[in-house]
C-alpha positions in Angstrom: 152.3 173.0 112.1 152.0 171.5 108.4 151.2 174.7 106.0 150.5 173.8 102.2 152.2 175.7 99.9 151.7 175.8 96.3 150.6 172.2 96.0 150.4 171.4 92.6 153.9 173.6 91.9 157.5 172.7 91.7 157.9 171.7 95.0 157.4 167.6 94.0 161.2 166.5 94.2 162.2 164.5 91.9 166.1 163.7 92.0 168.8 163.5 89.7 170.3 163.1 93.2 174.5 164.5 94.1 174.9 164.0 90.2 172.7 166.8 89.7 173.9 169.0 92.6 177.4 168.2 90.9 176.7 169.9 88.1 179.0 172.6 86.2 178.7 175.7 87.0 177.9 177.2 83.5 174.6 174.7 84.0 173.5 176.6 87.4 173.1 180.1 88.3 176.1 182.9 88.6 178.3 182.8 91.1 176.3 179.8 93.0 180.2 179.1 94.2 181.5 175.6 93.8 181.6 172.2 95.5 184.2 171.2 97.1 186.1 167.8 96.9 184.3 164.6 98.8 185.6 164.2 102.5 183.5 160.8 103.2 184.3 159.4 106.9 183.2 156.2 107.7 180.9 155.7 110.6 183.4 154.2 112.6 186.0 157.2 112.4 183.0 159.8 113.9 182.7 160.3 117.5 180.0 158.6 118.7 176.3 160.4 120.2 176.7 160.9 123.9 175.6 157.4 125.1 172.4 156.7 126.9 173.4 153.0 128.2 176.3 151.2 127.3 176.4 148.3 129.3 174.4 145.2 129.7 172.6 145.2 133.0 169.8 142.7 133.2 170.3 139.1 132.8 167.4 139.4 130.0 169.6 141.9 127.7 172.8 139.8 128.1 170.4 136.4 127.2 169.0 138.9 124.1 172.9 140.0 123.4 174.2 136.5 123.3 171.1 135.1 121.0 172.2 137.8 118.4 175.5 137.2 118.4 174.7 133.5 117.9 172.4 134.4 115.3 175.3 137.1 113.2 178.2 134.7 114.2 176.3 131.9 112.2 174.7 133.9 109.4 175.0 132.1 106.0 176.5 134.4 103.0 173.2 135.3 101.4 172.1 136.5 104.8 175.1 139.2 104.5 175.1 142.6 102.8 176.2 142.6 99.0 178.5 145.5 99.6 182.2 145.2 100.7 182.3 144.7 104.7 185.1 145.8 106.5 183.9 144.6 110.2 181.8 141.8 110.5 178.6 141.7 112.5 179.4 140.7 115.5 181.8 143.1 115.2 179.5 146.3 114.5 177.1 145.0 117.0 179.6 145.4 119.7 180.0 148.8 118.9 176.3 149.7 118.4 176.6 148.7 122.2 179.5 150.7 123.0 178.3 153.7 121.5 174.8 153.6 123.3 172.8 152.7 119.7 171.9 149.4 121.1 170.5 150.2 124.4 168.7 153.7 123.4 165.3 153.7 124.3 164.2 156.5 121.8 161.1 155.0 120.2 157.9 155.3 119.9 157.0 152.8 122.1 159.5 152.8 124.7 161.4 149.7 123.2 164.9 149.3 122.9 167.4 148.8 119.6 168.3 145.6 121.4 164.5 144.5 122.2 163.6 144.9 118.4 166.5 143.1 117.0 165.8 140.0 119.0 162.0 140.0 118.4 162.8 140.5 114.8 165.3 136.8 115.7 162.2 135.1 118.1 159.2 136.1 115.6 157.9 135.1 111.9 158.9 137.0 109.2 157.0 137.9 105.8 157.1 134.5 103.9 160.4 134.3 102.1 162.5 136.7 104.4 165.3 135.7 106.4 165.4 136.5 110.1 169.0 137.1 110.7 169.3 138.8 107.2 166.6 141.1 108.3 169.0 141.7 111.6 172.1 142.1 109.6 170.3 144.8 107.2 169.0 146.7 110.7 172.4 146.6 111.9 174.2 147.4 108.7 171.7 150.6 108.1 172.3 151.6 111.9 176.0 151.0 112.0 176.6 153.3 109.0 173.4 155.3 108.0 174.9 156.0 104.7 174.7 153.0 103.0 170.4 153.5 103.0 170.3 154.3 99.4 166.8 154.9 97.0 168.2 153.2 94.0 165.4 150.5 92.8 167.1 147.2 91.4 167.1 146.4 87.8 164.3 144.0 87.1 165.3 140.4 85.8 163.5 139.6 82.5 161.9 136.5 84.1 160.7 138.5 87.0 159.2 140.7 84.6 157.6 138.1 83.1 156.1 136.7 86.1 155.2 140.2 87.4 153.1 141.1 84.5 151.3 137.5 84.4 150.4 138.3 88.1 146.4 138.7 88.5 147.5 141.4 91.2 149.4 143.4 89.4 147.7 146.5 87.8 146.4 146.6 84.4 148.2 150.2 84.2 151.3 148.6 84.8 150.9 145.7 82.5 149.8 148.4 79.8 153.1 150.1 80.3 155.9 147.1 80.9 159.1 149.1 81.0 157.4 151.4 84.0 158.5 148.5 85.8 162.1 149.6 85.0 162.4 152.7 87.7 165.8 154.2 87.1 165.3 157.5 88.3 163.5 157.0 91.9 161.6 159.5 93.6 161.7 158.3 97.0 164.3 161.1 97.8 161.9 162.6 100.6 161.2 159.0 102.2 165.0 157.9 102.1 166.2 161.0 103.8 163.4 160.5 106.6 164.4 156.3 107.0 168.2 158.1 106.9 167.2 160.1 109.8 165.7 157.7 111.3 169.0 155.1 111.7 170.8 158.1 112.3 169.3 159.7 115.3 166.5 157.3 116.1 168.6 153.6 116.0 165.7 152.0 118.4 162.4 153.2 116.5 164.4 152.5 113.2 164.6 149.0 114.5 161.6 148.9 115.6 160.1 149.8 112.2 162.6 147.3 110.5 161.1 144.3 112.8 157.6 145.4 112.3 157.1 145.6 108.4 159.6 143.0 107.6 156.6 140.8 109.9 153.6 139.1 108.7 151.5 142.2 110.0 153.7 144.4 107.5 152.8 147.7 109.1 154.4 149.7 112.2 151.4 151.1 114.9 152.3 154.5 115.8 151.2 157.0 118.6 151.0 160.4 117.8 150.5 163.8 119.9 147.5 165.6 118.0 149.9 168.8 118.7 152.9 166.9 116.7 150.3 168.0 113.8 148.9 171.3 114.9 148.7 173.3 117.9 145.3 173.8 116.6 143.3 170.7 117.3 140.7 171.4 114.4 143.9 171.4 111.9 145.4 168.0 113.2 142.0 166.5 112.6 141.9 167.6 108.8 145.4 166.6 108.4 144.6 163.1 109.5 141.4 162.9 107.1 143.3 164.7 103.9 145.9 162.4 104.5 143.2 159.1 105.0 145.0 158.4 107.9 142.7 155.5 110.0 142.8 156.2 113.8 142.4 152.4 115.5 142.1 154.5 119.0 141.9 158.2 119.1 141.1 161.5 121.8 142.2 164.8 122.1 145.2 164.4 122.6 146.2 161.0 121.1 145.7 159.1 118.1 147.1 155.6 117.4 147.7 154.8 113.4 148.8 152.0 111.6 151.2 152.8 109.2 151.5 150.3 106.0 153.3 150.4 102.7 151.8 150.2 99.5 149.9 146.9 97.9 152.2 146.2 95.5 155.6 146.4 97.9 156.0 142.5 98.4 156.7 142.7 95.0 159.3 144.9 95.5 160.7 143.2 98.3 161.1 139.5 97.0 162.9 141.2 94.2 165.4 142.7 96.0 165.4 140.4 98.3 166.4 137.4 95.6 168.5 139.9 93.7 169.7 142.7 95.3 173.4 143.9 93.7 175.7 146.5 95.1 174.2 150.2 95.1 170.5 149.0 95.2 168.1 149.0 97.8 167.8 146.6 101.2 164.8 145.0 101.6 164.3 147.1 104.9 164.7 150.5 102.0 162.3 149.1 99.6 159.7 148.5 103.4 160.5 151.6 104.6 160.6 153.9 101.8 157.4 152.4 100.5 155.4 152.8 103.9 156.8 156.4 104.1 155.7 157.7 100.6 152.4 156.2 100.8 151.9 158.0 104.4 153.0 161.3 102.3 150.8 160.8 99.0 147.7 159.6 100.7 147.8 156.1 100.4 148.0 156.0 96.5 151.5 155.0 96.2 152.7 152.1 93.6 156.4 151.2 94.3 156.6 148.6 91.6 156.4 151.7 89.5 157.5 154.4 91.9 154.6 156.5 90.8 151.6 158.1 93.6 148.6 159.9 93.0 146.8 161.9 95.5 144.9 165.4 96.1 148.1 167.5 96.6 150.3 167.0 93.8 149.8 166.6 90.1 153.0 165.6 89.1 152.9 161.4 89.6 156.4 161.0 91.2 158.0 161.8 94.8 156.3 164.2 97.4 156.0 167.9 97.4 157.2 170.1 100.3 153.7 169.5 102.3 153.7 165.8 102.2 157.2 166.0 103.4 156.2 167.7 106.5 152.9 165.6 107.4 155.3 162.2 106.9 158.3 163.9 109.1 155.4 165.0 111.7 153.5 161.5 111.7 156.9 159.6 112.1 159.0 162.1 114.4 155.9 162.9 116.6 156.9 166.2 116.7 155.6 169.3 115.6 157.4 170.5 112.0 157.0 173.7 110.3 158.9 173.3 106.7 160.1 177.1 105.5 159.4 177.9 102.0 162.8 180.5 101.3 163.2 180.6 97.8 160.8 182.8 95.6 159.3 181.0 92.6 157.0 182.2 89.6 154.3 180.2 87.6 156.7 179.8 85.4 159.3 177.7 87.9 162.0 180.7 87.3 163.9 181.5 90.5 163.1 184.8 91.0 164.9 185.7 94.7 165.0 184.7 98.3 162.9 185.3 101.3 165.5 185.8 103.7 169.1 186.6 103.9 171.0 183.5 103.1 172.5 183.6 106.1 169.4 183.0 108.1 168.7 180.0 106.3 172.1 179.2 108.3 171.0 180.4 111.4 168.3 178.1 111.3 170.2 175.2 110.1 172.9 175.6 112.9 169.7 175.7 115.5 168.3 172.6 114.3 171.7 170.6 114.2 172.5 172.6 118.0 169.2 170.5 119.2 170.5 167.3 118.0 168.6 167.5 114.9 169.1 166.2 111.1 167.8 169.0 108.4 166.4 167.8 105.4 166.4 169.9 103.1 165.2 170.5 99.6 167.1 172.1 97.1 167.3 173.2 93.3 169.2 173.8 90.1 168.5 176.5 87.8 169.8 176.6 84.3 171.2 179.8 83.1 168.3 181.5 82.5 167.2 181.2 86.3 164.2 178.5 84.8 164.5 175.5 87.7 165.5 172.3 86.0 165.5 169.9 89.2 165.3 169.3 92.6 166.3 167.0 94.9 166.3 166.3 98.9 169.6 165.6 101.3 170.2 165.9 105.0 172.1 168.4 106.1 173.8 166.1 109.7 176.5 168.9 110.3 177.9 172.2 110.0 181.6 173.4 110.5 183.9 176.0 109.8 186.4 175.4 106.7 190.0 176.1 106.8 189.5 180.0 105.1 186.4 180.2 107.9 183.7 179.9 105.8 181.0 177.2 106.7 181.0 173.7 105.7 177.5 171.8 105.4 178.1 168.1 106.0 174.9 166.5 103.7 174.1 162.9 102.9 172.5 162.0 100.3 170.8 159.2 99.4 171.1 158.6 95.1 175.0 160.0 95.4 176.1 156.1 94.3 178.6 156.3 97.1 178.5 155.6 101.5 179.5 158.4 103.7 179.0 161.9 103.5 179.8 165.0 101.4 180.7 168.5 102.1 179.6 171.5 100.8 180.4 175.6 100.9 177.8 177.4 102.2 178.4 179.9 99.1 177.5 176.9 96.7 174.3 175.0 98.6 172.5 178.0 100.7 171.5 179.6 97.0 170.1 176.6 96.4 168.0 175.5 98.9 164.5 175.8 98.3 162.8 174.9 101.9 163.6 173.1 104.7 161.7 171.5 107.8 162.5 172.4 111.3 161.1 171.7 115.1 158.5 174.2 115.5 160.2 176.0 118.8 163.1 177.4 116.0 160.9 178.5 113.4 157.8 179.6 114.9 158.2 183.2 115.0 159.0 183.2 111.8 156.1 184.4 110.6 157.2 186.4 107.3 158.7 183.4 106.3 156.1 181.0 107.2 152.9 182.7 106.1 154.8 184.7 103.1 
């Protein structure tokens, strides 16, 4: 169930990203607690997801196997990430097999990690893209989901050039050249969904990777009308606010066609030609494009990282209600987001819904299904007045050494791979909502209807 909630308000997050979680404590509210020191583990040092298949049974997967690692072996050094490698590809594809990545079957058509890697090998590519760099990107992002990052790349001054010469570039951005220049992105929302997506979903991440980085640049998706509402009136509105084009469609299906913006290829050569460490993948600038304009209605521009739209006033990322439609379009799954925080016209924090520790509870539920929790959180300067806001995935929770609970986030604008910790005293103040399968939050009617 999607449920709008003060649409125009604060809830558009914008990030300053961990820098602005990071903050001093005289710059947030009393005794928010504080963070504790970075623990980053690299993917290779967790224990991997209980394995679906892990060995190569057919002679057509160990025919698609071999071809990749022919491709990876051979890849030329532009075709390789920009940041520091520590195994090579051939290398991190033999443990996506091992640890069942490369076999799972979890996507929205039934295909596998492996199937969408070779098609992405056997098929065109957008004019100018590299197949195998394409692959390596896919399996970088799904070997360590960490590294997805929402940082746009600086803009070279003869790409802006050419960019602002362009008969298809729009006269508001030629009007305003240095909006070319995004430094503060608010893709936050999108980046934590394409996170999730490597995370727990490596064969529809693929699968998404292969299909926008082709000439058809969009990813066809079927959806359960009840992975919008239970109410079937509801899930039709939500697909019209949203101007969401059904190519087939009945009660209890609809088949979309999910696209990025117009002006991503843009975008894409750019990074694509001059990607440096810290900024966005190619696959990042497809994905993170194709997921914000799903959110904002289709009015998304990611050469300026700026939407428009009927829900939300403010011209940058997506409010809490956008969030949930994306997460509900792309999971195909039910979402009901829980507004817990308490906040006037004025944006002043002015107290919680719940007890902090149900927003625990129901992060410990979510992450006891096999779940990832984005969340959306805020800082308050010291007159309680909210100052920013931000979105991270919660992927974990533990107990610390003195017992009290330890959220293990990533976050997408921290400028750093692998994941930080927090103290529940310093991030459950702070979290503003968060989205959840329906089955843990659906009784929660005081908090959902509040």
């Amino acid at each position: 169930m999607v449920k709008m909630i003060n649409p125009v308000g604060f809830t558009n997050f914008r990030t300053n990203g961990a820098n602005a979680l990071r903050v001093s404590a005289a710059a947030t509210a009393p005794n928010y607690g504080s963070v504790i020191p970075f623990e980053r583990k690299s993917v290779a040092e967790k224990a991997p997801p209980m394995p679906i298949n892990t060995t190569l049974r057919t002679s057509e997967e160990q025919k698609m196997y071999a071809d990749l690692m022919g491709a990876v072996n051979a890849s030329r050094p532009g075709d390789l990430s920009v940041l520091p490698q520590q195994y090579t590809q051939a290398q991190k594809l033999e443990v996506l097999l091992k640890n069942g990545k490369l076999l799972s079957n979890h996507s929205n058509d039934g295909s596998t990690t492996l199937q969408n890697l070779h098609k992405t090998l056997t098929t065109p590519r957008l004019n100018g893209l590299s197949n195998v760099k394409i692959i390596n990107q896919t399996i970088d992002a799904l070997f360590d989901p960490t590294i997805i990052t929402q940082k746009f790349g600086d803009v070279p001054r003869e790409v802006r050039d050419l960019l602002l010469s362009s008969p298809h570039t729009p006269d508001e951005v030629k009007q305003n050249p240095d909006s070319i220049n995004v430094t503060s992105s608010g893709t936050c929302v999108a980046a934590s969904i394409q996170f999730h997506l490597a995370n727990k979903h490596p064969a529809e991440f693929a699968r998404w990777a292969q299909s926008l980085s082709s000439p058809e640049l969009a990813v066809k998706q079927t959806i359960n009308m009840s992975s919008l509402s239970k109410n079937f009136l509801d899930a039709i509105w939500l697909l019209d606010a949203f101007k969401m084009k059904t190519t087939q469609f009945n009660f209890e299906r609809a088949n979309l066609e999910l696209k990025p913006d117009n002006q991503v290829i843009s975008r894409v050569m750019l990074q694509n030609d001059y990607q440096d460490p810290g900024e966005r993948s190619v696959i990042d600038v497809l994905m993170q494009s194709t997921i914000m304009n799903v959110g904002s209605q289709k009015t998304y521009n990611t050469l300026i990282d700026e939407r428009k739209g009927d829900f939300n006033a403010n011209p940058q990322g997506l409010i809490e209600f956008e969030k949930t439609f994306a997460e509900s379009i792309i999971k195909n799954r039910e979402k009901i987001s829980i507004v817990y925080q308490n906040v006037d016209d004025n944006q002043f924090l002015t107290g919680y819904k719940c007890d902090l520790s149900k927003i625990e509870e129901h992060i410990r539920k979510a992450i006891a299904m096999g779940e990832d929790v984005i969340i959306g959180y805020v800082l308050t300067d010291e007159t309680g007045k909210i100052v920013n806001g931000h979105e991270i995935t919660v992927v974990d929770v533990k107990k610390g050494k003195d017992g009290e609970s330890i959220f293990v986030c990533n976050d997408t604008d921290d400028d750093k791979n692998g994941y930080i910790e927090y103290t529940a005293s310093y991030l459950l103040p702070k979290i503003h909502h968060a989205g959840y399968p329906a089955s843990i939050v659906e009784h929660e009617t005081d908090l959902i209807y509040s």
